[in-house]
PDB file of N, CA, C, O and CB in Angstrom:
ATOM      1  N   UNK A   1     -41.944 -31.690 -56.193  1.00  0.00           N
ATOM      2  CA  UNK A   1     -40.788 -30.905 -55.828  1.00  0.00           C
ATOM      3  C   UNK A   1     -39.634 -31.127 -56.797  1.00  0.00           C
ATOM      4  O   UNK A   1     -38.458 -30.775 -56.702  1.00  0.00           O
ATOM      5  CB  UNK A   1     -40.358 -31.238 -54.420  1.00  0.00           C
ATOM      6  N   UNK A   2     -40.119 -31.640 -57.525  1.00  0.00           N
ATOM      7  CA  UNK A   2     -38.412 -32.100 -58.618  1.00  0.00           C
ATOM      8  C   UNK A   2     -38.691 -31.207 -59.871  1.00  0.00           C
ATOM      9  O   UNK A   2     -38.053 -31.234 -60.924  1.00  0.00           O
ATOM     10  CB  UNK A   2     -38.196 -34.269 -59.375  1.00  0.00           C
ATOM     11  N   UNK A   3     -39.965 -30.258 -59.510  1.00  0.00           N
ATOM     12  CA  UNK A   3     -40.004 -28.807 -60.905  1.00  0.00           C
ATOM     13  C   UNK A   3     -38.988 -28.165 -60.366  1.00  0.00           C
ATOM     14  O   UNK A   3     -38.756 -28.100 -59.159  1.00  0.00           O
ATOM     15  CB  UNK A   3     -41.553 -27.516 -61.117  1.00  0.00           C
ATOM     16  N   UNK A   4     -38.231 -27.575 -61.415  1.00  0.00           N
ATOM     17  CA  UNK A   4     -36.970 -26.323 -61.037  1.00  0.00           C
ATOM     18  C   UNK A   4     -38.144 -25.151 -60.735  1.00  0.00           C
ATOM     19  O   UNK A   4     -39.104 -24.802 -61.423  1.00  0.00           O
ATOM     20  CB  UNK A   4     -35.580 -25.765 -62.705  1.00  0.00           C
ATOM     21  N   UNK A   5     -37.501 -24.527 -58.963  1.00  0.00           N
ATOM     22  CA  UNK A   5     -38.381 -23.514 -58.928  1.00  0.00           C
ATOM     23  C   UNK A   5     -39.123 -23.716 -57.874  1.00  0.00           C
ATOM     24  O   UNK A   5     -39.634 -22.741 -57.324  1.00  0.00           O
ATOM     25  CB  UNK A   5     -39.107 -23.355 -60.020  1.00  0.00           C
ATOM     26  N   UNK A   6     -39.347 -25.103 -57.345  1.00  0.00           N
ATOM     27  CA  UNK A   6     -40.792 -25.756 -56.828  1.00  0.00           C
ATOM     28  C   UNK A   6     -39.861 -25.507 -55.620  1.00  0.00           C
ATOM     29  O   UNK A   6     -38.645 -25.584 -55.800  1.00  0.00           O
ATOM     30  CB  UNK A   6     -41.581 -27.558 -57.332  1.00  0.00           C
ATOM     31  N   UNK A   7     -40.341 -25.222 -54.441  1.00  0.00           N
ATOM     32  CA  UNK A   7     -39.339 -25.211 -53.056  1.00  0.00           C
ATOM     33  C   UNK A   7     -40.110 -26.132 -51.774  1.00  0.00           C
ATOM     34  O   UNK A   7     -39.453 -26.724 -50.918  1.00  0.00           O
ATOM     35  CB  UNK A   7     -39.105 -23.336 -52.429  1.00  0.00           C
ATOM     36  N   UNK A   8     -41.248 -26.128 -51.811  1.00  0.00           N
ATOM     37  CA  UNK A   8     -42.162 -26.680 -50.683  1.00  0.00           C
ATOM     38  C   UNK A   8     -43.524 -27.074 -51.139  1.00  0.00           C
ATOM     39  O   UNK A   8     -44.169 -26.218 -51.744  1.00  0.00           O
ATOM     40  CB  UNK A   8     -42.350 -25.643 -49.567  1.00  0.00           C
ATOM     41  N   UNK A   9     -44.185 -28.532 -50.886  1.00  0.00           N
ATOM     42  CA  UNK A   9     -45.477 -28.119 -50.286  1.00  0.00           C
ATOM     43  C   UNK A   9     -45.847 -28.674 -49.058  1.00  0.00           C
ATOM     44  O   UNK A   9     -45.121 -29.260 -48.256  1.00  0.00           O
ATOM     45  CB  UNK A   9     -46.501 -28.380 -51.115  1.00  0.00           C
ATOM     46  N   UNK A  10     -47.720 -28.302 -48.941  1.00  0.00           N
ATOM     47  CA  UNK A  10     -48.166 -28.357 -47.732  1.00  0.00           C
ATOM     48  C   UNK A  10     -49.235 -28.652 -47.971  1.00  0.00           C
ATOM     49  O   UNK A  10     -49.488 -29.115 -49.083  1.00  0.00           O
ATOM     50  CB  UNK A  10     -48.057 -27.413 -46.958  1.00  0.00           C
ATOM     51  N   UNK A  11     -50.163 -28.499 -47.076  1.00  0.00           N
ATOM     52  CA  UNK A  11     -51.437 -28.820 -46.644  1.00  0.00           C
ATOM     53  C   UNK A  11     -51.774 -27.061 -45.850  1.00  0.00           C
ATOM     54  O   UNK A  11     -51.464 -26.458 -44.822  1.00  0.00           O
ATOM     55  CB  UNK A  11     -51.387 -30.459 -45.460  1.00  0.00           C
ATOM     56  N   UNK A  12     -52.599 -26.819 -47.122  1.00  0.00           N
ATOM     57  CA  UNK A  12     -53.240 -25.370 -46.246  1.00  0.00           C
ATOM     58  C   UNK A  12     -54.897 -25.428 -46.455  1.00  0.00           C
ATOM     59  O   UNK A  12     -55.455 -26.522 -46.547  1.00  0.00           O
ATOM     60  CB  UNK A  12     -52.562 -23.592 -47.056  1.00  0.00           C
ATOM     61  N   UNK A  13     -55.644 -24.176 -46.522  1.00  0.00           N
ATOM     62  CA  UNK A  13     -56.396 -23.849 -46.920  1.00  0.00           C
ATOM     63  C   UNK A  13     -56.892 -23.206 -47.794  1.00  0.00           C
ATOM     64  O   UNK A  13     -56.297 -22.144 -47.974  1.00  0.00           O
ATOM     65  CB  UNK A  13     -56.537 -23.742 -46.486  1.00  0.00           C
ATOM     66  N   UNK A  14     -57.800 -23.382 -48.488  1.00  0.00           N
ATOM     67  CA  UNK A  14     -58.450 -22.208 -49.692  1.00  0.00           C
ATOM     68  C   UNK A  14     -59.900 -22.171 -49.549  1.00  0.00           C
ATOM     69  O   UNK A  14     -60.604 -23.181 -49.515  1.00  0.00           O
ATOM     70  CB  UNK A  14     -58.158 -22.631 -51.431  1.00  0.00           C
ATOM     71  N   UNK A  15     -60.240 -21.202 -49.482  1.00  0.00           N
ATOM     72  CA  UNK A  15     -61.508 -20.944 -49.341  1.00  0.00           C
ATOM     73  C   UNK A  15     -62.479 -21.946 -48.112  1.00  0.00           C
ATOM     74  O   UNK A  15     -63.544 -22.556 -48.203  1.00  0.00           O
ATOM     75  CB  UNK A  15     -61.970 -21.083 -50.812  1.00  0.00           C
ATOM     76  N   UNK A  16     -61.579 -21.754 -47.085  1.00  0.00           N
ATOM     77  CA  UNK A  16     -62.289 -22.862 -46.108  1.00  0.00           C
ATOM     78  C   UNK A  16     -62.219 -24.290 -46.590  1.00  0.00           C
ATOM     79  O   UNK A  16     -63.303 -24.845 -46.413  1.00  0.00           O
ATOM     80  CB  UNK A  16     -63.854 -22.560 -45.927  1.00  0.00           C
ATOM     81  N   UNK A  17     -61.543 -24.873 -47.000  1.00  0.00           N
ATOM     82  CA  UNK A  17     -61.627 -26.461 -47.905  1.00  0.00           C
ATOM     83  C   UNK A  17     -59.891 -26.892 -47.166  1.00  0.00           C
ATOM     84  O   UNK A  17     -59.179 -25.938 -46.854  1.00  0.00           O
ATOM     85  CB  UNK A  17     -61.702 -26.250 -50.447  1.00  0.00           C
ATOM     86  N   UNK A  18     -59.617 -27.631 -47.055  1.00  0.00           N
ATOM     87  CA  UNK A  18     -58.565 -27.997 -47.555  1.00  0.00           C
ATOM     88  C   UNK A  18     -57.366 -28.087 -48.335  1.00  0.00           C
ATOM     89  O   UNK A  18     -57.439 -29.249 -48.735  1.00  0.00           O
ATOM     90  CB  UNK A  18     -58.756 -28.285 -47.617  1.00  0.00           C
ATOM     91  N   UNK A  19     -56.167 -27.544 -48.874  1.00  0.00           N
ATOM     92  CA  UNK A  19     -56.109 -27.597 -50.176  1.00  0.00           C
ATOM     93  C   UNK A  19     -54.579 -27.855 -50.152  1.00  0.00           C
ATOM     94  O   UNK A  19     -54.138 -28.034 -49.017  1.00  0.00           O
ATOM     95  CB  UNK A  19     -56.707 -26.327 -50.969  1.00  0.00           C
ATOM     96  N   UNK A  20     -53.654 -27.912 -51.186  1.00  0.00           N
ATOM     97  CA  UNK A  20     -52.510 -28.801 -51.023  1.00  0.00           C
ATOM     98  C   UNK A  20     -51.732 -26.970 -51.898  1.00  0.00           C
ATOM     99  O   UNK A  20     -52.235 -26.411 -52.872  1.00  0.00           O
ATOM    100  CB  UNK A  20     -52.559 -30.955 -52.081  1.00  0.00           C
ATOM    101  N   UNK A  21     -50.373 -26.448 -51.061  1.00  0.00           N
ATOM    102  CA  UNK A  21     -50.147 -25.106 -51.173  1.00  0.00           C
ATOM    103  C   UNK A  21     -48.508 -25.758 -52.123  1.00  0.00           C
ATOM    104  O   UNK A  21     -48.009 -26.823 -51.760  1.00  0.00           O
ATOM    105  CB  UNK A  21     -50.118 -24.008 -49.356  1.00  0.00           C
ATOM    106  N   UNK A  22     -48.137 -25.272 -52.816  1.00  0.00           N
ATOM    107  CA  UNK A  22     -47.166 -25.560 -53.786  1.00  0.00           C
ATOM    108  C   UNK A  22     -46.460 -24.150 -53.598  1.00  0.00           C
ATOM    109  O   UNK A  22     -46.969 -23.147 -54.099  1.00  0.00           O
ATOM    110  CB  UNK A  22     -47.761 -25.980 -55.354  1.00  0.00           C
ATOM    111  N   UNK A  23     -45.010 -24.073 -52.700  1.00  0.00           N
ATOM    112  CA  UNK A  23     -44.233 -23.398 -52.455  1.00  0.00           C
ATOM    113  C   UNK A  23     -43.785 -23.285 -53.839  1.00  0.00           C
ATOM    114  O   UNK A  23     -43.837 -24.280 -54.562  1.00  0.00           O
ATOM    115  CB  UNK A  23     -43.473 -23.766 -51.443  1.00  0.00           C
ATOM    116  N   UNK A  24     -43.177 -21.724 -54.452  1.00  0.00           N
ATOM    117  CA  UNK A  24     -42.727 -22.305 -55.351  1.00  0.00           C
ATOM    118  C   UNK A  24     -41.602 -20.091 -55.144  1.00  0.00           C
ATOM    119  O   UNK A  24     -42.067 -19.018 -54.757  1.00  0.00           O
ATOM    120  CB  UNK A  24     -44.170 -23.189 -56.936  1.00  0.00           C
ATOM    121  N   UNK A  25     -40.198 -20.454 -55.627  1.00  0.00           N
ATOM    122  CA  UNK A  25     -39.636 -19.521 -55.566  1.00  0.00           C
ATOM    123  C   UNK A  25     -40.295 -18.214 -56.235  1.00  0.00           C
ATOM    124  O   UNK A  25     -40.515 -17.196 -55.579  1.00  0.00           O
ATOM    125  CB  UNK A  25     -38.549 -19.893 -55.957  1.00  0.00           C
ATOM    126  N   UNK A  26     -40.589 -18.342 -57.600  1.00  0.00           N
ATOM    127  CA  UNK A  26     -41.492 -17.113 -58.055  1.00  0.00           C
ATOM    128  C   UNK A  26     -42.856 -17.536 -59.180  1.00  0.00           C
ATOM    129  O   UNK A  26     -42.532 -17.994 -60.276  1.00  0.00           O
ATOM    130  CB  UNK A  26     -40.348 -15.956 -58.904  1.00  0.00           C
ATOM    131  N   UNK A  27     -43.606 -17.450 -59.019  1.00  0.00           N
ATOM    132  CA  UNK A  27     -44.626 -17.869 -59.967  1.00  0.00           C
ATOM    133  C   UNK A  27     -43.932 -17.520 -61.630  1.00  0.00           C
ATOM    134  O   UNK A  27     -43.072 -16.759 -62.072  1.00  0.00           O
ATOM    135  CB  UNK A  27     -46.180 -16.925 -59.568  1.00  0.00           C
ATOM    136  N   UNK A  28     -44.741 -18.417 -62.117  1.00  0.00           N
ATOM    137  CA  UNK A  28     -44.351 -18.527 -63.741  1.00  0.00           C
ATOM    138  C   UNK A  28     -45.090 -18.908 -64.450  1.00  0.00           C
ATOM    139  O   UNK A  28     -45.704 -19.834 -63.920  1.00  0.00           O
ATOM    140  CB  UNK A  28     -43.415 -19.242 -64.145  1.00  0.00           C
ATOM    141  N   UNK A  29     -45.542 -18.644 -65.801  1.00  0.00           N
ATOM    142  CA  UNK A  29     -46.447 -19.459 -66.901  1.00  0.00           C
ATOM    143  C   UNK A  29     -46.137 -20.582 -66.779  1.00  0.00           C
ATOM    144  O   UNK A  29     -47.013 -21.352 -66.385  1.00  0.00           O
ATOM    145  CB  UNK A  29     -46.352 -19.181 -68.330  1.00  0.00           C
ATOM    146  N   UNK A  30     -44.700 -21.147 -67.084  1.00  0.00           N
ATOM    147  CA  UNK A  30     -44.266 -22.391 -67.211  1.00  0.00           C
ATOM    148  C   UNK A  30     -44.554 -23.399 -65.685  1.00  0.00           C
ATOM    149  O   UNK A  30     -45.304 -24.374 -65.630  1.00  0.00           O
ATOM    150  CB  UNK A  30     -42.682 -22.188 -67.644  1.00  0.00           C
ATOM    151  N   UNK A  31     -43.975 -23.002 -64.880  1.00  0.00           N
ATOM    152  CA  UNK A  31     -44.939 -23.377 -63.501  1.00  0.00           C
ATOM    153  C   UNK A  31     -46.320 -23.631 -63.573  1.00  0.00           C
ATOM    154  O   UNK A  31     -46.766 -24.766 -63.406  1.00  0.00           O
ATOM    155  CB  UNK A  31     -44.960 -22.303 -62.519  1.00  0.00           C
ATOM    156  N   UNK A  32     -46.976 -22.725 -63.795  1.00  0.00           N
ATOM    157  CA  UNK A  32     -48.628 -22.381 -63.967  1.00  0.00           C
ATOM    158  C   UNK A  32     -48.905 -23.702 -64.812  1.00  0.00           C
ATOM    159  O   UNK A  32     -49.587 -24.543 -64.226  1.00  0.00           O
ATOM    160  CB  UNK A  32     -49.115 -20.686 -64.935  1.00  0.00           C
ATOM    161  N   UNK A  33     -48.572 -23.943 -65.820  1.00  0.00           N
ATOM    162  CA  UNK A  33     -48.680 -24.496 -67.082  1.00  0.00           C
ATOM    163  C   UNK A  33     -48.805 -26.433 -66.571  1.00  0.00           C
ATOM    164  O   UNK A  33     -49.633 -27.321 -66.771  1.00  0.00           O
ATOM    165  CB  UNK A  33     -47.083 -23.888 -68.157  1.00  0.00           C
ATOM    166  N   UNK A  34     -47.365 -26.325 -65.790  1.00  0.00           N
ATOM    167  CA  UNK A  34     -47.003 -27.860 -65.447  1.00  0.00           C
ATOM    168  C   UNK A  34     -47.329 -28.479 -63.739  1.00  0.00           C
ATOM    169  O   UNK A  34     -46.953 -29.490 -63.146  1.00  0.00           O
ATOM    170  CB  UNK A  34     -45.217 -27.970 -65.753  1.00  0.00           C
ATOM    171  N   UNK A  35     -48.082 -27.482 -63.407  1.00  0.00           N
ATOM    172  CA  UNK A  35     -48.520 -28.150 -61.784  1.00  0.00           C
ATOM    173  C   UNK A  35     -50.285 -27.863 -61.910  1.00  0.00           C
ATOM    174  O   UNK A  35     -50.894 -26.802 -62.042  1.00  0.00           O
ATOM    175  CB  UNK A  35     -47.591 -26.984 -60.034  1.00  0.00           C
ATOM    176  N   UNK A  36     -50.741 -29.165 -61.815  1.00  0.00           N
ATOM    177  CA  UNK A  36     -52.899 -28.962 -62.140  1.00  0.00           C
ATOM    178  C   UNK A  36     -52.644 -28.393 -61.059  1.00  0.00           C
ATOM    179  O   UNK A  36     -51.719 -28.381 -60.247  1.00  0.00           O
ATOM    180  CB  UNK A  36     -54.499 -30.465 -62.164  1.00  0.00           C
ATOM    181  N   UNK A  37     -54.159 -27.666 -61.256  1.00  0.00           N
ATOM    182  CA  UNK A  37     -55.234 -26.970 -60.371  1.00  0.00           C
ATOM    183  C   UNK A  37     -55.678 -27.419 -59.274  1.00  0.00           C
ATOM    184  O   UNK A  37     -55.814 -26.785 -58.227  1.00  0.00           O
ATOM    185  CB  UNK A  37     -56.280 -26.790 -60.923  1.00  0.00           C
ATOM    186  N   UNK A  38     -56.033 -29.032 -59.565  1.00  0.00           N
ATOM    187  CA  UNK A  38     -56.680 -29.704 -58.219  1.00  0.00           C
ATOM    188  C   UNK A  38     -55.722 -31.407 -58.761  1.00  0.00           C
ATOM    189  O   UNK A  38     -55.109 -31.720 -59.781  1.00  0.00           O
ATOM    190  CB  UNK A  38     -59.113 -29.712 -58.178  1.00  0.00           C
ATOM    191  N   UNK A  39     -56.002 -32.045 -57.620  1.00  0.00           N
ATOM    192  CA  UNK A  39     -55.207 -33.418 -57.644  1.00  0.00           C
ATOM    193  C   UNK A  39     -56.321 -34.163 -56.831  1.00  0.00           C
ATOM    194  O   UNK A  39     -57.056 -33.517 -56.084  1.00  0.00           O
ATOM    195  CB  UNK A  39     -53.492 -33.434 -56.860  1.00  0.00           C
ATOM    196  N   UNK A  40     -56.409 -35.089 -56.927  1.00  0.00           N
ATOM    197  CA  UNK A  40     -57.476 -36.090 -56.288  1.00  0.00           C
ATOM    198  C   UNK A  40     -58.395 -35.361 -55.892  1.00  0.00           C
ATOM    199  O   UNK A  40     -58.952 -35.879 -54.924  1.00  0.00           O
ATOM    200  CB  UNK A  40     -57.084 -36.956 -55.150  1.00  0.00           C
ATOM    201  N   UNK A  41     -58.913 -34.202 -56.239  1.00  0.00           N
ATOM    202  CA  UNK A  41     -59.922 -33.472 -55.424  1.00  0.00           C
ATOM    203  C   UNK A  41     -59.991 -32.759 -54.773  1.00  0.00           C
ATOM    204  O   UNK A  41     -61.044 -32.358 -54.277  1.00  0.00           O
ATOM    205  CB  UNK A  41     -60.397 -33.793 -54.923  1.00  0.00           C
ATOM    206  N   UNK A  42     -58.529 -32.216 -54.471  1.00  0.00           N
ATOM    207  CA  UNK A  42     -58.246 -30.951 -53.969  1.00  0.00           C
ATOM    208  C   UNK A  42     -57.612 -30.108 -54.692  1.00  0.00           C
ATOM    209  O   UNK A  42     -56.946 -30.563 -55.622  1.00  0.00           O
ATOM    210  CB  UNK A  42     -57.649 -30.993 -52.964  1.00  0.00           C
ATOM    211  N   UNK A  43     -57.642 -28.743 -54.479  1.00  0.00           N
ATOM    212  CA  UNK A  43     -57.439 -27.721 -55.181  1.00  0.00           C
ATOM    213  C   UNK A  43     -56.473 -27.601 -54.757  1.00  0.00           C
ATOM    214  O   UNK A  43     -56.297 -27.524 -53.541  1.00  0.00           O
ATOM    215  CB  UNK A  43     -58.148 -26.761 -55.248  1.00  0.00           C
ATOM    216  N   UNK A  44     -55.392 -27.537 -55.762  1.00  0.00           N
ATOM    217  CA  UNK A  44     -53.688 -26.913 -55.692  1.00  0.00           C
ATOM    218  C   UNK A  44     -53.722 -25.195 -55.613  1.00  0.00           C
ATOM    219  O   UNK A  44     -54.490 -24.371 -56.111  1.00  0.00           O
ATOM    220  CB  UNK A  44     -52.660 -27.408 -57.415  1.00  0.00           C
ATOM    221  N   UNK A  45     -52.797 -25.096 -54.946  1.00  0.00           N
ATOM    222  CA  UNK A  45     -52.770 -23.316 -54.684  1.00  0.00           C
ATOM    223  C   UNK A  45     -51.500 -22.888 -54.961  1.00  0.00           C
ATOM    224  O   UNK A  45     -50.990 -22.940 -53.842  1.00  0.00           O
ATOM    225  CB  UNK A  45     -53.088 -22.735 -53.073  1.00  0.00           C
ATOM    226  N   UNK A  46     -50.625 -22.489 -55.731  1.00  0.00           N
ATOM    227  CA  UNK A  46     -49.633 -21.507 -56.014  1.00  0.00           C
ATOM    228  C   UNK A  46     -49.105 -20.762 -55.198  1.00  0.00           C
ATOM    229  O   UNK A  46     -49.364 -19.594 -55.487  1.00  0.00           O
ATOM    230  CB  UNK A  46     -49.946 -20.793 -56.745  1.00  0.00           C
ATOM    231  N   UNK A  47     -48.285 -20.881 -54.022  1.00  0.00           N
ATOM    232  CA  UNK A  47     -47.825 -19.331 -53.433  1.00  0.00           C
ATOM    233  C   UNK A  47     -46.347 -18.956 -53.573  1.00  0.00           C
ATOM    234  O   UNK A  47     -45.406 -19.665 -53.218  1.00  0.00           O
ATOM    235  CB  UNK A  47     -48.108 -19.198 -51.791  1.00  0.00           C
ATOM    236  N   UNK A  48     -46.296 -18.142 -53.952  1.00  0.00           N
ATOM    237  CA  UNK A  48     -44.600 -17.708 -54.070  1.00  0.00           C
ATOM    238  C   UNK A  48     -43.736 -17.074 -53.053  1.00  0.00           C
ATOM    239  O   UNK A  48     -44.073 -16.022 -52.512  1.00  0.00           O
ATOM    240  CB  UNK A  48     -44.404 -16.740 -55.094  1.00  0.00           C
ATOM    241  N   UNK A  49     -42.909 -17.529 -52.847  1.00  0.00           N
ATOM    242  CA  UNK A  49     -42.446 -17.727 -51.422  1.00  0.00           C
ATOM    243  C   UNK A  49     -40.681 -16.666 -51.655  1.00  0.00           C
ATOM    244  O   UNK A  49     -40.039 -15.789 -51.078  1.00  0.00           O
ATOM    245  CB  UNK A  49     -42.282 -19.942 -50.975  1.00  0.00           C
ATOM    246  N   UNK A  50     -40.626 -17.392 -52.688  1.00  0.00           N
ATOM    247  CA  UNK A  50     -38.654 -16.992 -52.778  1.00  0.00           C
ATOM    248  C   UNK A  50     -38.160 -17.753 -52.568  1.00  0.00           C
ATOM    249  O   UNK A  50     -38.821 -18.627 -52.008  1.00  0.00           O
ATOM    250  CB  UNK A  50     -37.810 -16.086 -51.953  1.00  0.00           C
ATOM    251  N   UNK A  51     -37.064 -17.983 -52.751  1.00  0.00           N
ATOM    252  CA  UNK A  51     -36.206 -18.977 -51.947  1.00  0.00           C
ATOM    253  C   UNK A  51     -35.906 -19.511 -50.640  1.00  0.00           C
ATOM    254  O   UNK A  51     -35.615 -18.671 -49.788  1.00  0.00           O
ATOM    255  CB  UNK A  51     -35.373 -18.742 -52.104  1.00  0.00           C
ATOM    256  N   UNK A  52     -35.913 -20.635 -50.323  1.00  0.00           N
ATOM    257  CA  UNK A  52     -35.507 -21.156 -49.121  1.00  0.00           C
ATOM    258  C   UNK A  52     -34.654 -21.664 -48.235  1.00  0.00           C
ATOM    259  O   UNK A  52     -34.278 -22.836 -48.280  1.00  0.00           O
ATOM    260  CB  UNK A  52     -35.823 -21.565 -49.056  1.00  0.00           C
ATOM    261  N   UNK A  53     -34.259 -20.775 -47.311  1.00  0.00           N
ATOM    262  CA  UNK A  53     -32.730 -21.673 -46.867  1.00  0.00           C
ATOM    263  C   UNK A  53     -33.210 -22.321 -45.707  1.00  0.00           C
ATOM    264  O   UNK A  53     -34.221 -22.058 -45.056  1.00  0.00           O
ATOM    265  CB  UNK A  53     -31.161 -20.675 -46.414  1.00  0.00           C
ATOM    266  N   UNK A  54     -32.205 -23.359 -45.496  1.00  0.00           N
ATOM    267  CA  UNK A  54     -31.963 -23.649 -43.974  1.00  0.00           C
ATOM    268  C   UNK A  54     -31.434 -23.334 -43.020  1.00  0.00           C
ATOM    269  O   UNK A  54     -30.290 -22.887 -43.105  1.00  0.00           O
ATOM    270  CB  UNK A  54     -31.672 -24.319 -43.758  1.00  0.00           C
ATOM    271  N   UNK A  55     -32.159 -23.469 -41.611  1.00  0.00           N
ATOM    272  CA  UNK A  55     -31.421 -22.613 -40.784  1.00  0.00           C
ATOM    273  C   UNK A  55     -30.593 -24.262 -39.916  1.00  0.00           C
ATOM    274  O   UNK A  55     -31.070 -25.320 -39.505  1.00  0.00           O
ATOM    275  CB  UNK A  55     -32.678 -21.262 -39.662  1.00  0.00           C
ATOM    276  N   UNK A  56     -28.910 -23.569 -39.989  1.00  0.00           N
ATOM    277  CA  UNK A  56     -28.220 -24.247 -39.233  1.00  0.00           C
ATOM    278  C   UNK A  56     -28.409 -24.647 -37.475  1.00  0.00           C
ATOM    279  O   UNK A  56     -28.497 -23.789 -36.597  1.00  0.00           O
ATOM    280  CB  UNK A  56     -27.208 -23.627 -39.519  1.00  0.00           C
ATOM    281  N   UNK A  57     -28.441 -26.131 -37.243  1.00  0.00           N
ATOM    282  CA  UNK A  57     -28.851 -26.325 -35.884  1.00  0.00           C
ATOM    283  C   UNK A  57     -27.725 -25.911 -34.563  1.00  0.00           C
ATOM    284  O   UNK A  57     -28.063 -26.072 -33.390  1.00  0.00           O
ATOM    285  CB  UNK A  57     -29.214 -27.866 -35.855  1.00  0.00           C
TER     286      UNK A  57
END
């Protein structure tokens, strides 16, 4: 989360597996470029989200 751009991750799915989801405001080469594919064995997934605010309690 300390890539400019990067907003969230998670724990989702891909293809029925497991997979670790990398919020990220808008996809980018440079993004693409600097976050792997898979990490210990799971497959990283890209989704572009936009920006994120918080909602006040």
């Amino acid at each position: 989360m300390s890539l400019p751009g990067v907003v969230g991750v998670g724990i989702g799915e891909c293809e029925g597996k497991p997979c670790l989801k990398v919020l990220v405001e808008r996809k980018t080469p440079e993004l693409e470029r600097q976050i792997p594919s898979e990490l210990e064995g799971f497959k990283v997934e890209l989704e572009e989200s936009g920006p994120l605010q918080t909602q006040p309690r």
